[in-house]
C-alpha positions in Angstrom: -0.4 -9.3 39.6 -0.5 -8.5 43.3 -2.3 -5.2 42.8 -5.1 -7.0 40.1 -8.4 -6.4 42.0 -9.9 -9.8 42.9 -13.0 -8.8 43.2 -14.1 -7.9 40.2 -16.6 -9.0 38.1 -15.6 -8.7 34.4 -12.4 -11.1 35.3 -12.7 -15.2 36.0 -9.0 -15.6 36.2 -5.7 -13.6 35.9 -2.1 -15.7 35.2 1.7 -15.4 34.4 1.6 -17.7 31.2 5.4 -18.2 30.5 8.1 -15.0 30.6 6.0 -11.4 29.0 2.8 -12.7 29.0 0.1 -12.7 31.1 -3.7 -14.6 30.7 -6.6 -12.5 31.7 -9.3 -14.8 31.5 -13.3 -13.1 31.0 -15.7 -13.4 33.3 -18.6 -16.3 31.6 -21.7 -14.9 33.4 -20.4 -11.4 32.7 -20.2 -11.8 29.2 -23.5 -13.3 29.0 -25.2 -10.4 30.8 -23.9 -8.1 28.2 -24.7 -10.2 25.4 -28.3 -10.8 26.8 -28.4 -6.7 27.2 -27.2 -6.4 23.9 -29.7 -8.4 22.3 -32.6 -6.7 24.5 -31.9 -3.5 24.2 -29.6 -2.8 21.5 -26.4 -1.2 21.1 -26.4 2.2 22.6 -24.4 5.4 22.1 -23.5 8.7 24.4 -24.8 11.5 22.3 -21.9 13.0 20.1 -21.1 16.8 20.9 -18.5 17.1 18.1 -18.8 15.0 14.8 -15.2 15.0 13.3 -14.2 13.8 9.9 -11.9 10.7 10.4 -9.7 9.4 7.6 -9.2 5.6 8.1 -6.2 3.8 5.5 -7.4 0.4 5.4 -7.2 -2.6 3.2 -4.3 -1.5 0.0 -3.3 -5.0 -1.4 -0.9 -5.4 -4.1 -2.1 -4.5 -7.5 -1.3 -7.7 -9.6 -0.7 -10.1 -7.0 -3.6 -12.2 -4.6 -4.8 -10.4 -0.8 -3.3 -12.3 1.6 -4.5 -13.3 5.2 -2.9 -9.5 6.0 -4.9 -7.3 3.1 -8.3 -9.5 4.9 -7.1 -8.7 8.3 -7.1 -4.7 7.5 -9.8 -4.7 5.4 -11.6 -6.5 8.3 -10.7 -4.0 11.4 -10.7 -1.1 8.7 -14.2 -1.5 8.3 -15.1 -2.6 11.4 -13.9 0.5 12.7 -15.2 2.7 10.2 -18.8 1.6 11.3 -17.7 2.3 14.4 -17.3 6.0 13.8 -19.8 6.1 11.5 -22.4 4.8 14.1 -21.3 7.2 16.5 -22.4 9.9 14.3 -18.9 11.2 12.5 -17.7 11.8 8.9 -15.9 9.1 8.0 -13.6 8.6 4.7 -12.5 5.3 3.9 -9.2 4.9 1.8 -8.1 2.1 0.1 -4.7 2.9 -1.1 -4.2 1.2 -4.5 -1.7 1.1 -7.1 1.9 1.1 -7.9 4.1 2.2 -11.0 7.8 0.9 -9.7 9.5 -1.9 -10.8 6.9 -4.4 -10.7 4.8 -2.6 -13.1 7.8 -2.7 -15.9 7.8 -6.1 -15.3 4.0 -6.7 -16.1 4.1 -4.1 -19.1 7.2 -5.7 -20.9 5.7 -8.8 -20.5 2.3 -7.9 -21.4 4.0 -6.4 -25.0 5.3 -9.6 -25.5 2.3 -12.0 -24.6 -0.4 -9.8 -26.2 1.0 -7.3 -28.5 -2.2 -6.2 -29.6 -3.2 -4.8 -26.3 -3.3 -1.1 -28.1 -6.3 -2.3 -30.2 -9.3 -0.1 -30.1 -11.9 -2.6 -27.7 -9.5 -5.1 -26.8 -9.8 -6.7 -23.5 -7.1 -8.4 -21.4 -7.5 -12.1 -21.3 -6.2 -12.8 -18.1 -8.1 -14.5 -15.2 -5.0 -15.4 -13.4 -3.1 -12.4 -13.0 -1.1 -14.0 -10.0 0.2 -16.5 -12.7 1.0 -13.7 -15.2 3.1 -12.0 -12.4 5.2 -15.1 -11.3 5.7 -15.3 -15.4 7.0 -11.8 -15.3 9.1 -12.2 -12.4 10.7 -15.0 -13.5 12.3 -13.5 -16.6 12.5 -10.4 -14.6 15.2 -12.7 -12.6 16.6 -14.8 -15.4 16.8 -12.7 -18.7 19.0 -9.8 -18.6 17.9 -8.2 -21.7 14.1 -8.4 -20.3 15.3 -6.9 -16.7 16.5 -3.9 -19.2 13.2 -3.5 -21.0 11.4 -3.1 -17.6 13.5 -0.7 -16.2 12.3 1.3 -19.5 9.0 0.6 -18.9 8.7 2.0 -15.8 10.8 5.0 -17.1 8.3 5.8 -20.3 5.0 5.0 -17.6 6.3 8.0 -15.3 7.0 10.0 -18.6 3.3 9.3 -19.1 3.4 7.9 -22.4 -0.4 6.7 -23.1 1.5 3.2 -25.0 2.3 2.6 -21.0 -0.6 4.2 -19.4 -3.1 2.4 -21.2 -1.4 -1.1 -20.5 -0.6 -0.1 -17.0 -4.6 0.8 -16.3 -5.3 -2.3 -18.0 -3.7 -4.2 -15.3 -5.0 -2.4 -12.7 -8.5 -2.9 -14.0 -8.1 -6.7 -13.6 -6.6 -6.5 -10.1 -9.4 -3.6 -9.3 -12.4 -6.7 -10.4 -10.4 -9.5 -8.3 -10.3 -7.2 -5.3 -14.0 -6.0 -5.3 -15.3 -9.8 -5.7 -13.9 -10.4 -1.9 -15.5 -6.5 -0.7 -18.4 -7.7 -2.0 -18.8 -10.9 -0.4 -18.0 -9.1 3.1 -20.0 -5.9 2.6 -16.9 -3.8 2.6 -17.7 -0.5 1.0 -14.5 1.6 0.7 -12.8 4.6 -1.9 -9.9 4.2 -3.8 -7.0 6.4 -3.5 -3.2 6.1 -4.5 -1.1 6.6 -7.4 -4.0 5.2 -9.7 -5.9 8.1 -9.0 -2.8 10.7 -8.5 -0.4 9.5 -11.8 -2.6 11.5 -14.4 -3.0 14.5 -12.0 -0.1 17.3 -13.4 0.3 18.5 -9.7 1.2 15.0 -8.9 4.0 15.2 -11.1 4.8 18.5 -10.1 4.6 17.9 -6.5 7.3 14.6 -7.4 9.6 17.1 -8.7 9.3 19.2 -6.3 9.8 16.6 -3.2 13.1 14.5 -5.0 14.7 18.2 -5.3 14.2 18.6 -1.6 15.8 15.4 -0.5 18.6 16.2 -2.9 19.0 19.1 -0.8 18.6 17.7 2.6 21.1 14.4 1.7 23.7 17.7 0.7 23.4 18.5 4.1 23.7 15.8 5.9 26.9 14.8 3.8 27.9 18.0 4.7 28.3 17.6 8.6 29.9 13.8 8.1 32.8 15.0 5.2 32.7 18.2 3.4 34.6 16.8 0.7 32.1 14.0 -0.3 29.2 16.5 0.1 31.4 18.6 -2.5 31.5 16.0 -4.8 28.5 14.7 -4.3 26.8 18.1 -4.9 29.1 18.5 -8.7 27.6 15.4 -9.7 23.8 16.0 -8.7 24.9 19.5 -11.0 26.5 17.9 -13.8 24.9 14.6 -14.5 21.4 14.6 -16.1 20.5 11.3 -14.1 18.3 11.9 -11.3 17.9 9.3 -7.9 15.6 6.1 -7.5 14.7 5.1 -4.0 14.4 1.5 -3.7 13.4 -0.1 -1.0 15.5 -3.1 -0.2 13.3 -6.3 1.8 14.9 -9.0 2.5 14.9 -11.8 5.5 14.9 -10.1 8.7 15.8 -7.0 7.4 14.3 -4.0 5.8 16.1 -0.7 4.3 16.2 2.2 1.5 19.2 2.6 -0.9 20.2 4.7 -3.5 20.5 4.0 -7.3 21.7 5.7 -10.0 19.0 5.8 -12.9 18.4 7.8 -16.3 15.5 9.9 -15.4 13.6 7.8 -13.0 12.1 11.5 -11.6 11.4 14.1 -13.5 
């Protein structure tokens, strides 16, 4: 605080505002002079030597559920700075990551085969307008019925085996999230390119590239159980040989904490 300059012109007021923070407080006249010159003469640019191509993540809300005031805050700065760039003269790709096929997915698929079993009908569209509603429904017996818990754990099994039953109901459900979603880019002149697993699941070197990565960690976790106790990375390594079930990674949020575990599931990877 002792070193702030005092003179300076951008700066009306600098103060310790209770322990961490501190107020820096703009100058009013400043700020109008550079709004006046903004309006005046317009916004203006150095020259750009070297155009790059910049990659800017943005947005990615939660297929099946409502943006929140954090999807609007991203997609906000996300664009924001992607005009930005794109002003300045560079290649700029925006990415919306969208889509999920986990858990939450079995849930909606089971639950969509019991609510409207004719979804597989040549032309038929999904009647839902409230797909918040239709997750909360899902979730709920997801939480309650242990026989319907099962079913979506087989769900999401069958949708990584590809099977079109589960494909088709699973792009189904993206297509009314994807509708929902572009209503609110729309209304803020967002204009932005999908990308996730909604793009990637159909792709064979997607699934390849799956395989490939869950063999790796299999082979890395070996290693690090062998440098805390040979004998479990022993064991550990017979069963990873012997059993035909492969690893799930779940990620685990709760209250004030966040963390990864390991379950043991019947094919989850391929």
């Amino acid at each position: 605080m002792a070193k702030f300059p005092q003179d300076t012109k951008v700066v009306s007021k600098v103060e310790v505002a209770g322990p961490g923070y501190i107020n820096v407080e703009l100058s009013a006249q400043f700020l109008a002079e550079e709004v006046k010159s903004l309006c005046v003469n317009g916004v203006k640019f150095s020259p750009l030597l070297a155009p790059q191509r910049i990659l800017v993540d943005f947005s990615s809300p939660n297929v099946a559920k409502e943006m929140h005031v954090g999807h609007l805050r991203s997609t906000i700065i996300g664009d924001t700075i992607c005009r930005l760039f794109e002003e300045l003269g560079h290649d700029v790709i925006r990415i919306n990551h969208i889509g999920d096929w986990g858990t939450q997915f079995g849930m909606l698929i089971a639950q969509l085969q019991d609510k409207f079993p004719e979804y597989l009908r040549e032309g038929f569209e999904l009647p839902i307008s409230d797909l918040q509603t239709f997750y909360k429904e899902s979730k709920a017996r997801f939480d309650e019925d242990p026989e319907f818990k099962k079913r979506a754990y087989a769900c999401v099994v069958k949708l990584q085996k590809k099977e079109p039953e589960f494909i088709q109901g699973w792009k189904m459900i993206c297509d009314v999230s994807r509708k929902e979603f572009y209503k609110i880019y729309d209304r803020l002149g967002v204009v932005i390119g999908e990308r996730g697993k909604i793009k990637r699941l159909l792709s064979p070197f997607y699934s390849v590239f799956n395989s490939f990565v869950a063999e790796r960690a299999a082979c890395i976790l070996y290693l690090i159980l062998l440098q805390v106790n040979p004998f479990i990375s022993l064991s550990w390594s017979l069963w990873w040989k012997s059993s035909r079930s492969k690893i799930c990674w779940r990620k685990i949020m709760g209250a004030g904490s966040c963390g990864w575990k390991v379950r043991k599931r019947t094919r989850i990877l391929p």
